[in-house]
C-alpha positions in Angstrom: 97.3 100.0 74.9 100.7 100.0 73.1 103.4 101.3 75.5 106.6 101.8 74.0 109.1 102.5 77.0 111.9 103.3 75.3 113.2 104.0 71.9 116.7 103.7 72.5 117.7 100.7 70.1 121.0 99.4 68.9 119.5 97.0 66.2 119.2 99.5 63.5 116.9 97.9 61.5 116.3 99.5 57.8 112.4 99.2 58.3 112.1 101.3 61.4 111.9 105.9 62.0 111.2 105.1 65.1 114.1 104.1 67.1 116.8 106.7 68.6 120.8 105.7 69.3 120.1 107.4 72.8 122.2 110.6 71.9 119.3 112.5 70.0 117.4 114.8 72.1 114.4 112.9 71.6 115.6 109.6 72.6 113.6 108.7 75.6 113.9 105.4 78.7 110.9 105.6 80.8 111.3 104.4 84.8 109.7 102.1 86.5 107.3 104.8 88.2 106.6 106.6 84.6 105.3 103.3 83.0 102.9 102.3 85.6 101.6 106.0 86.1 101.3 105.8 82.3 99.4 102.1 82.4 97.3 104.0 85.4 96.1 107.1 83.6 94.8 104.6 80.8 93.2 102.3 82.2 91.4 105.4 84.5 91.0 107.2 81.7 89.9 104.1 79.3 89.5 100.9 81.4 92.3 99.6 79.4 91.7 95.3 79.3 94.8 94.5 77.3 98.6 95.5 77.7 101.3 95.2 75.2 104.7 96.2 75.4 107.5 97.3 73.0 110.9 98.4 73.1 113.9 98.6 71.6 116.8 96.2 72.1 
């Protein structure tokens, strides 16, 4: 599982669509409480054995 927790990111690289300045509406932070019910629903759902996480800076 990939979780991305955020894409709120000031680095602006020229490669990346993904990342969001954190006024759009889409821009996103998850809490603590969103990212483990998130890592819980896939690893119930999948038995997830590997973890990596990714956000912006």
């Amino acid at each position: 599982m990939i979780l991305n927790y955020t894409n709120v990111c000031n680095v602006r690289c020229h490669f990346c669509a993904f990342y969001r300045t954190g006024t759009e509406s889409d821009a996103y932070t998850m809490t603590r409480e969103q990212v483990l019910e998130r890592i819980s629903l896939f690893y119930d759902r999948y038995g997830i054995r590997q973890l990596l996480i990714q956000g912006g800076a």
